[in-house]
Structures are given as C-alpha cells and as structure tokens.
C-alpha positions as CSV (number, residue, x, y, z in Angstrom):
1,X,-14.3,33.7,81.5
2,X,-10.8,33.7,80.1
3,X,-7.5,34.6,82.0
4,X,-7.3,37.9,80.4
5,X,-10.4,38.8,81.3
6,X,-9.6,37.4,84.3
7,X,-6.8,39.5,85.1
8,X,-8.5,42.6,83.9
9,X,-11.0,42.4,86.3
10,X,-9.1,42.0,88.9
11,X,-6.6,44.9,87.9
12,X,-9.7,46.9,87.6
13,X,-11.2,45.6,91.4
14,X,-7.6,46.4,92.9
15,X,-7.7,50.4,91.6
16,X,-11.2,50.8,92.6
17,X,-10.4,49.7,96.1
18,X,-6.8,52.2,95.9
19,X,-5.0,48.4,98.0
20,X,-1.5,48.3,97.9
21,X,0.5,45.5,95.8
22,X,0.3,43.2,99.0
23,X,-3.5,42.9,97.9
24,X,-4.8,40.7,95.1
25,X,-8.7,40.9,94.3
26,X,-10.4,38.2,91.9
27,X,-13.8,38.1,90.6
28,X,-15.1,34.9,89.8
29,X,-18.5,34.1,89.0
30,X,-19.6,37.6,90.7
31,X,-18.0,37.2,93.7
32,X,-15.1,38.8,95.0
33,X,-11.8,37.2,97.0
34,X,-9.5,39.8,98.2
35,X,-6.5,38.0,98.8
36,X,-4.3,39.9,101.4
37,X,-0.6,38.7,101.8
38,X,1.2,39.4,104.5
39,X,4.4,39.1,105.7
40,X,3.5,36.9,108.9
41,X,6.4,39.2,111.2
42,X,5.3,42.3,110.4
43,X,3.5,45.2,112.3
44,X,1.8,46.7,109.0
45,X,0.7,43.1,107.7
46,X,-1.3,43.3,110.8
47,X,-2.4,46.9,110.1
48,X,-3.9,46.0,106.3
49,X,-5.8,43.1,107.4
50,X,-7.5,45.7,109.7
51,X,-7.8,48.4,107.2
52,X,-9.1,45.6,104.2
53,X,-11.7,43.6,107.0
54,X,-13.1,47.3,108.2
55,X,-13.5,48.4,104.6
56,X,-14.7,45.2,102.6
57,X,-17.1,44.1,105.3
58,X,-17.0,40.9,103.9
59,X,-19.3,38.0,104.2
60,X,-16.3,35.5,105.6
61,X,-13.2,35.7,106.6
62,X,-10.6,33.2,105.7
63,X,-7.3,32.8,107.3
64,X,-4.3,30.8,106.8
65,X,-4.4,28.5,109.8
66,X,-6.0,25.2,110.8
67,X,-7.1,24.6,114.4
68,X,-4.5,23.2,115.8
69,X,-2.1,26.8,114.8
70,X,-4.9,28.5,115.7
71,X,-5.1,27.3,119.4
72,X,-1.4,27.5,119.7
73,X,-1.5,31.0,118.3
74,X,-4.2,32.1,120.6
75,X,-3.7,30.5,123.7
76,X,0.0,31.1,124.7
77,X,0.0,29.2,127.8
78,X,-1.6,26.1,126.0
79,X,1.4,24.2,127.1
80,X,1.1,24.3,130.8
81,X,-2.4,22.3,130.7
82,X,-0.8,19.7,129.0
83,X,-1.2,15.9,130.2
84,X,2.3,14.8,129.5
85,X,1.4,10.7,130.6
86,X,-1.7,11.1,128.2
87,X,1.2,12.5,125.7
88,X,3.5,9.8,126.2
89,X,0.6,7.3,126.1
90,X,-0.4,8.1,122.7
91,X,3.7,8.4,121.4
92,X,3.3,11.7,120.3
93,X,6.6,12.7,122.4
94,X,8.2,13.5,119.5
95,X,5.3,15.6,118.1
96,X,5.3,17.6,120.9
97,X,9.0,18.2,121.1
98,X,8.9,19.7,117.1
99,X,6.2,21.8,118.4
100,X,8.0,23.2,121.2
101,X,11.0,23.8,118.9
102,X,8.8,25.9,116.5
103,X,7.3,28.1,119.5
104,X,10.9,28.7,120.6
105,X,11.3,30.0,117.0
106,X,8.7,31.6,117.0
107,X,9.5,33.3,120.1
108,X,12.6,34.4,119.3
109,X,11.6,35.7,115.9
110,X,9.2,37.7,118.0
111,X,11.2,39.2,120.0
112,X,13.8,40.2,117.1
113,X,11.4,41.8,114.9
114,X,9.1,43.5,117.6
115,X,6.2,41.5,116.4
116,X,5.5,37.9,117.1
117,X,4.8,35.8,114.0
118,X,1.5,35.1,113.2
119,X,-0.1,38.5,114.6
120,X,-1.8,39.3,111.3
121,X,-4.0,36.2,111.3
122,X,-4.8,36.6,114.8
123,X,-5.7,40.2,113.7
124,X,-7.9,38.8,110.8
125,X,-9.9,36.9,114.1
126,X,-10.0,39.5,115.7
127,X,-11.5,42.1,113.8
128,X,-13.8,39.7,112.2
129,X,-15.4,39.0,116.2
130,X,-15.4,42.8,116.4
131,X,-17.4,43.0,113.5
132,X,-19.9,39.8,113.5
133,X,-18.5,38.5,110.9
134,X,-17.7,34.1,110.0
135,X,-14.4,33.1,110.3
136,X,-12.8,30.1,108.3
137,X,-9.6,28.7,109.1
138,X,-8.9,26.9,105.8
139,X,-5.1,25.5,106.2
140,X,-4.6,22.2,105.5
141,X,-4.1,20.4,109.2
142,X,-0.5,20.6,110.1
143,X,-0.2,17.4,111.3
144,X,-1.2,16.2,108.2
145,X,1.0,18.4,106.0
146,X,4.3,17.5,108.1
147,X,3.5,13.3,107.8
148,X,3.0,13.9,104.0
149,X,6.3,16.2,103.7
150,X,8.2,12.9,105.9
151,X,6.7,10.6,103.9
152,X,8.2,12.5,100.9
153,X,11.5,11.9,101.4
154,X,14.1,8.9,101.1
155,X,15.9,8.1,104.3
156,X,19.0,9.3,103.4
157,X,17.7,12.6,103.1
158,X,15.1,12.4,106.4
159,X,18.5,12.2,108.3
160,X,19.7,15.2,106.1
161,X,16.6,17.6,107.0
162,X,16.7,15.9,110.7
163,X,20.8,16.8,111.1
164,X,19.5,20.6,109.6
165,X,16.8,21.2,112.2
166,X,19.4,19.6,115.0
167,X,22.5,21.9,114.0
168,X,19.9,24.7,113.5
169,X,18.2,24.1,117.1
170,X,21.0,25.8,119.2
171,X,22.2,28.4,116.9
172,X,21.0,31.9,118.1
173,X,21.8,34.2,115.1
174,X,22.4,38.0,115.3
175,X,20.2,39.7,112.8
176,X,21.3,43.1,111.5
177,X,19.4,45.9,111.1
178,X,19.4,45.5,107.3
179,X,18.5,42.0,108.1
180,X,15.6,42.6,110.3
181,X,14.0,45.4,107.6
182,X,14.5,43.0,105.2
183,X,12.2,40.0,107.1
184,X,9.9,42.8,108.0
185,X,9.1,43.2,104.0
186,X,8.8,39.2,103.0
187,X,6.3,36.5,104.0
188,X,9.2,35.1,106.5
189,X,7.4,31.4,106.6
190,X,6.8,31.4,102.4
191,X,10.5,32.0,102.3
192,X,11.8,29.4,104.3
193,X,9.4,27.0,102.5
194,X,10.9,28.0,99.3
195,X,14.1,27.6,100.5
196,X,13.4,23.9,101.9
197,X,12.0,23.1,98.4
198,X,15.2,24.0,96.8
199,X,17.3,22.5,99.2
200,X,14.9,19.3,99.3
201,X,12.6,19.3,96.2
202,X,10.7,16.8,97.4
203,X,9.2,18.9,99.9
204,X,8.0,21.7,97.5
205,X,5.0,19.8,96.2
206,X,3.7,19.4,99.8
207,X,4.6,22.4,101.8
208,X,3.8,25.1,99.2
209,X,2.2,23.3,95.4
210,X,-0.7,21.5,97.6
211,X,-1.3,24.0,100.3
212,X,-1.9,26.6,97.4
213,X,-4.6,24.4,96.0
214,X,-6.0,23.7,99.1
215,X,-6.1,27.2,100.4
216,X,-7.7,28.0,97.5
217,X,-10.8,25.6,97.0
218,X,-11.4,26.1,101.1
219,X,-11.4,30.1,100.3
220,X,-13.9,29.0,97.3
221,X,-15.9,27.4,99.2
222,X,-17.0,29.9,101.7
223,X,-20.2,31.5,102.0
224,X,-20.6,34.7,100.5
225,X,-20.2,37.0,97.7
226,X,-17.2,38.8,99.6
227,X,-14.6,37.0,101.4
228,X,-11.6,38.4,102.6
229,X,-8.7,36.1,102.7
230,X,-5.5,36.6,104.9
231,X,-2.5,34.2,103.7
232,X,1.0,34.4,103.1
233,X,2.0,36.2,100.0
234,X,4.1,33.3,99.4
235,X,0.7,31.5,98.2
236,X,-1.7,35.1,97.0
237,X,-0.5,34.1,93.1
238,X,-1.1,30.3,93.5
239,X,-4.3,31.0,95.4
240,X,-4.9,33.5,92.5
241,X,-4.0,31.6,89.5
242,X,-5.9,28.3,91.3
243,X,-9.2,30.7,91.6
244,X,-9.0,32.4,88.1
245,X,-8.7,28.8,86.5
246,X,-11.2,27.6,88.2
247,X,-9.2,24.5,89.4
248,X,-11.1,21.4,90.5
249,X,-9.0,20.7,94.3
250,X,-9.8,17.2,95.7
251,X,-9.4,17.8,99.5
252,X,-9.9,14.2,100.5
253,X,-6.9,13.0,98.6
254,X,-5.2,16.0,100.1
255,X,-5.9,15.2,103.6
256,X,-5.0,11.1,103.3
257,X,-2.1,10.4,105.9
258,X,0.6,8.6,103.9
259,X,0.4,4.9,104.8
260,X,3.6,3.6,107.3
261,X,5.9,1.3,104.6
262,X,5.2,-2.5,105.1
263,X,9.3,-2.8,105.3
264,X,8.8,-0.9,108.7
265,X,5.9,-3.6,109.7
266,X,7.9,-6.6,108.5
267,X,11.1,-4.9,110.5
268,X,9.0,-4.5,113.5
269,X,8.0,-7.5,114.1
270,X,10.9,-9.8,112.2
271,X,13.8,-8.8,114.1
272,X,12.3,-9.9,117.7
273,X,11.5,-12.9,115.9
274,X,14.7,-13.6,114.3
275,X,16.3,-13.3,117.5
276,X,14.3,-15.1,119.5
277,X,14.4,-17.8,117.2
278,X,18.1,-17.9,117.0
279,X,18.1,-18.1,121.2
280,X,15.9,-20.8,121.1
281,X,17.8,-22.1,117.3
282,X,20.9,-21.7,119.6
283,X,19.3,-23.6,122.8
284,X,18.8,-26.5,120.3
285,X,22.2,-26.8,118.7
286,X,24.2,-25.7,121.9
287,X,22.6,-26.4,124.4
288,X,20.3,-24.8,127.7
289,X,23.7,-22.9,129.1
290,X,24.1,-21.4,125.3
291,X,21.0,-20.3,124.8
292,X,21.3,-18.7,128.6
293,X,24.2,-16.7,128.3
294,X,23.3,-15.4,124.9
295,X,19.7,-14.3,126.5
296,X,21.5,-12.7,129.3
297,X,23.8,-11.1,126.8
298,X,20.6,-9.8,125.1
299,X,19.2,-8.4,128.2
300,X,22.4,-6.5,129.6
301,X,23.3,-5.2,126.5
302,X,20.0,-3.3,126.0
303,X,19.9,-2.8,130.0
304,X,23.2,-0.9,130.3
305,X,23.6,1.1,127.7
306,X,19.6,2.2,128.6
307,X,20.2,2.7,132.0
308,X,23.4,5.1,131.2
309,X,21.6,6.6,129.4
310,X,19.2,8.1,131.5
311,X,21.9,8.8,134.0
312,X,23.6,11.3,131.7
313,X,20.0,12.5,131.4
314,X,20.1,13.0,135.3
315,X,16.9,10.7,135.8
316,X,15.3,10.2,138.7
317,X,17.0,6.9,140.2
318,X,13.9,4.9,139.6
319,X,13.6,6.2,136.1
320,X,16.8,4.2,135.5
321,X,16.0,1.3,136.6
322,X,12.8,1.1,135.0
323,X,14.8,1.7,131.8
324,X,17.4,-1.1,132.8
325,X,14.4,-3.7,133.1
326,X,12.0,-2.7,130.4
327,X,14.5,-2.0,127.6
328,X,15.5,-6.1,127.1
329,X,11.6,-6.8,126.4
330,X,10.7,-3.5,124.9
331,X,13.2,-4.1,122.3
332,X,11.2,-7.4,121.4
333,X,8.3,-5.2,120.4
334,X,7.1,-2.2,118.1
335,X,4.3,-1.6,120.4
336,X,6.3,0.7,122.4
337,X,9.7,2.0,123.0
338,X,12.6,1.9,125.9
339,X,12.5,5.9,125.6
340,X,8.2,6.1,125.9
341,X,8.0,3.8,129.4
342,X,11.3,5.7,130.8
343,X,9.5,9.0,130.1
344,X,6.4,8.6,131.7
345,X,8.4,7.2,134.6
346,X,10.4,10.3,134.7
347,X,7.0,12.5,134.5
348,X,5.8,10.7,137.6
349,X,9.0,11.0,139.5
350,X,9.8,14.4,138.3
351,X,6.5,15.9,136.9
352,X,7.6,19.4,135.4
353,X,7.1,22.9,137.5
354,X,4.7,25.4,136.0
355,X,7.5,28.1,135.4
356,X,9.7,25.6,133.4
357,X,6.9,25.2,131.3
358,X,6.7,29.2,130.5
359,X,10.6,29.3,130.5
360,X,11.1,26.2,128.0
361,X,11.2,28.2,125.0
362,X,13.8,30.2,126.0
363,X,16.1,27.5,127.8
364,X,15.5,24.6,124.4
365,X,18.1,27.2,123.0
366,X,20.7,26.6,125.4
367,X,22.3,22.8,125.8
368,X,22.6,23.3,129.4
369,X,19.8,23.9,130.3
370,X,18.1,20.9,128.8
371,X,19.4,19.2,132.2
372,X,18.1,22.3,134.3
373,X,14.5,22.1,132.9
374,X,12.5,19.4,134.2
375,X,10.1,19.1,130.9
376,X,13.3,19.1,128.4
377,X,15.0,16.4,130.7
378,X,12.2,14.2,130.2
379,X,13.2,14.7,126.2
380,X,16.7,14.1,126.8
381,X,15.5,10.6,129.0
382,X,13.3,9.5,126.2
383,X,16.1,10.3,123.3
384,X,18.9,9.2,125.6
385,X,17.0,5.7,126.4
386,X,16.0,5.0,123.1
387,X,19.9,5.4,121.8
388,X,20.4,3.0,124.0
389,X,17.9,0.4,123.5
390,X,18.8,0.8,119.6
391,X,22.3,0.5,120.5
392,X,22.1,-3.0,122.7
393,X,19.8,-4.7,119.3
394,X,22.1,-3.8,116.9
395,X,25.3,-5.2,119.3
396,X,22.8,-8.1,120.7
397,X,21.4,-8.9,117.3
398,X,25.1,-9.5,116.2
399,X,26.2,-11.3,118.9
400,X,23.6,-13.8,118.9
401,X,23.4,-14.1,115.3
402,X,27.0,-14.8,115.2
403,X,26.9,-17.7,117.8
404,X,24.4,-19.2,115.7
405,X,26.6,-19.7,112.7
C-alpha cells in the first residue's frame, strides 16, 4: 500500500467515525489503530478516550505507559509502603529522589490545571476494565529511557541539565489564566520533551525519535483487528507515519541499558590504589611516621568535612558519627558511598512518619522544609555526606600526592 493511499484511508476512516483532529485512524493490512492524542492535563482528553473506547469497542487497548508509571499513576500512596534500607541497599537513592521530584510536579500541575496529569490514560484503564476489554501498556520502561537519555550526554552538559532540574526544583511559577488555557490545549509532557531536545539535542533521539518507534511496533503488535491507542499527541504523527510505512522497530536494541564507561571502572578502582600506594610509596621513602600522618590526614579530611556534613543535615548524632568513621574507607571503594551507609543509618535512627510521606510533595518545594521532613533529611544526609567524602579525596588525594614528590 503506498502513503497516499495510506493517507486516504485514513482521511476516509476519520470522517466516517465524525473524531475530532485530536484523533488519527490508520488502516494497515485491514486493521484499524485509532490513535487518540491527548493533552495528558486535560479534563476533555480524558472525556475522548471515553467517548473513542465506548464507541470503537476495540479488541485492545494501548496506552502510553509502562508499569512502573502505571503503578505510580494508580496507586497514589505507593510511597508510603516503601522499604527505604532495601532502597538504600540497592543505591537507587537517587532514583527515588528524581521520582519524588516528578510527583511533586505532577502534583502541583494538578492542582493548577484542575486535572492531575496522566488522568486520560488512567481513563483508557479504566473504561477498558468496565468494558472487558485487554489492556497494553506499551511505553518503553522509564528507567530505561532516562539511563539512555544520561548516557547521551557529555559531562559538561549532564551538569548543565542537572543545574536546570536543581534551579527549577524550588521555583513555584504563577500560571495565568491564558497560561493555564493554553496547557489545557497541548500534550504538556510532548512539549517539554521538545523543548529539552532543542535545548539538548542529544536528548531528542531518546526521549521522543525512539519512543515514537517503540510505541508504534508495541501498538502493532497487539491483538486484534481494532486497537485503540491513547498517547500523547506529541508522538500520534510519528506513531502514524511509523505504522503507515510499515517500519521494522527492533525493541531489544531499544531496551539495552547503555553500558557504564570503562574510564568510570578504571577511576573507581585507580584512585584508592594510587593513594594507597603513595602511603605505603611514602612509608618507604619517609619513613613509618610519614606514612602515618599522611594516613591520618587521609582519614580526618574525609571524616570532617563528612561529619559536618550531616550536622547541617541535622542528623541523628549517631548518623554522624557513622559518617565520620565510614567515609575514610568508603572513599577507598566504588562499592558503596559515604552518603549510602550515612542514610540507612539515618533511616534507622530517624525512620520517616507516615504523614511526611503524604506531605513530601508539597514540602520538596520549599528549602526549609527539607530539614522539617524526616524522608527529605535523609536526602539532604546522603547528598550532604557524599560532598563531603568527595571533598576530603580531592584535598587528601593532593596532599598525599604532593608529599610524595
């Protein structure tokens, strides 16, 4: 079948149905794939997908989420069952912090526009229980989409998107009412992954080029002659174009965690040997005392600054400590982290209460009251330690390197 056929069946299968422009319908190969686009903040996005489900009664129902969004779509208290230690355990700390920052977004998004984001998928769910029909969540994992978006870019410009998300954490800004029609009419989420592909080009080919080929051969491959598929209309024409040309998506090379760099292996592991073989390099030229105080500078240099740094993160006492001991041999390592064991101490000493939990994505907006929050402060400990570990091997590594030579 050629494009222009192509398009002329669908601009035929769109009139029939009387959709509006939000709704895209291909044939392929005698099925049909309405695409519905929505606007991901909007009341009527949600009010299509119902009105498209109840009269397609499709075969399958595809929506633009994988489990993990899913879950933290339909369970809003997900957060409160959390094991933090097994968290800290398997260093996702971090993960979980980005995840908190985009419910906090989402939240006050929400709350803006009368409509939390995301309602229209959950919708799509919804109805398709109501009405017995398969759902598919065919997104691309996000975990795996944010490693390969890192992975991406140079350092220079991983610090440049990090100082972004940082400067844009605490601003809270006023939306007009010209503002908030305006969101209400646009796929909010396409947007701002447009606007992260200009500002960092890089990222275009992952957040938006590869999840509209992967969307697409997911929606292909469900069962059915009708499927109903709810994305953002940021991806209905690449979805489109992607079905119309018949594209051939590999999903395995698609779903492939980019690899760690070797440089950040060899780093790892060569800087805790380079210093301890210019104490003990030290210990043979200088002598036993040498070798000593240079060791001892080693450990209160990563001690101190660690141990300050979880009192300005008002830590339980014993947190500090445990920061002031560990961070000396922890530093030696790329096993684990200064910030990692001071966290999980801090979780045991000061576990988080269930209401700071519900409250946290209202009070990660406001600086004070990451000291206020139990769960934030455990952040602040693990960020605040592991500035100062990094500080005490940078001063410690040039101290000792210098008495060498």
């Amino acid at each position: 079948m050629s494009d222009s056929i192509s398009t002329e069946t669908e601009s035929t299968a769109v009139a029939s149905r009387n959709y509006p422009a939000d709704v895209a319908v291909v044939t392929v190969d005698g099925r049909d794939f309405v695409l519905v686009g929505t606007a991901h903040v909007s009341r009527e996005s949600a009010d299509l997908v119902r009105q498209v489900i109840e009269a397609e009664r499709p075969d399958c129902v595809c929506v633009e989420l994988d489990r993990q969004r899913y879950e933290a779509l339909s369970q809003k208290h997900r957060f409160e069952s959390l094991d933090l230690k097994e968290v800290i355990r398997r260093r996702q700390l971090s993960t979980l912090l980005i995840n908190l920052i985009l419910a906090a977004y989402q939240k006050q998004l929400g709350a803006s526009l009368g409509v939390m984001p995301g309602t229209e998928l959950l919708e799509a769910t919804r109805v398709a229980d109501e009405l017995g029909v398969p759902v598919a969540l065919c997104d691309r994992e996000v975990r795996v989409t944010l490693r390969r978006a890192w992975g991406a870019l140079s350092l220079w410009r991983k610090l440049e998107l990090f100082a972004s998300l940082l400067g844009a954490l605490f601003e809270r800004p006023q939306l007009s009412e010209e503002d908030l029609r305006a969101l209400r009419q646009q796929d909010v989420v396409s947007k701002l992954m447009r606007e992260l592909g200009e500002q960092f080009p890089a990222l275009k080919s992952v957040l938006i080029d590869e999840r509209d080929g992967y969307l697409a051969r997911k929606i292909q491959a469900a069962a059915g002659k009708r499927i109903v598929a709810v994305v953002g209309a940021g991806h209905v024409d690449g979805i489109r174009q992607s079905l119309v040309e018949r594209r051939e998506v590999d999903l395995a090379s698609l779903e492939v965690m980019p690899p760690s760099s070797p440089l950040w292996k060899w780093l790892g592991w060569g800087i805790p040997a380079l210093i301890l073989g210019a104490i003990a390099l030290i210990g043979w030229q200088k002598g036993a005392a040498a070798a000593g105080d240079n060791a001892l500078f080693w450990v209160l240099v990563h001690g101190v600054p660690s141990l300050l740094g979880a009192a300005i993160a008002l830590a339980h006492p014993a947190t500090a400590i445990i920061a002031f001991v560990v961070a000396p041999f922890t530093s030696l390592t790329p096993v684990i982290g200064a910030g990692y064991v001071a966290a999980f101490a801090q979780v045991f000493f000061r576990p988080p209460r269930v209401h700071e939990f519900q409250s946290v994505s209202d009070d990660i907006h406001v600086p004070r009251r990451w000291w206020s929050n139990r769960l934030l402060r455990i952040f602040l400990v693990f960020l605040l330690v592991t500035l100062g570990s990094a500080f005490g091997t940078i001063v410690g590594g040039a101290k000792i390197f210098s008495s060498l030579f």
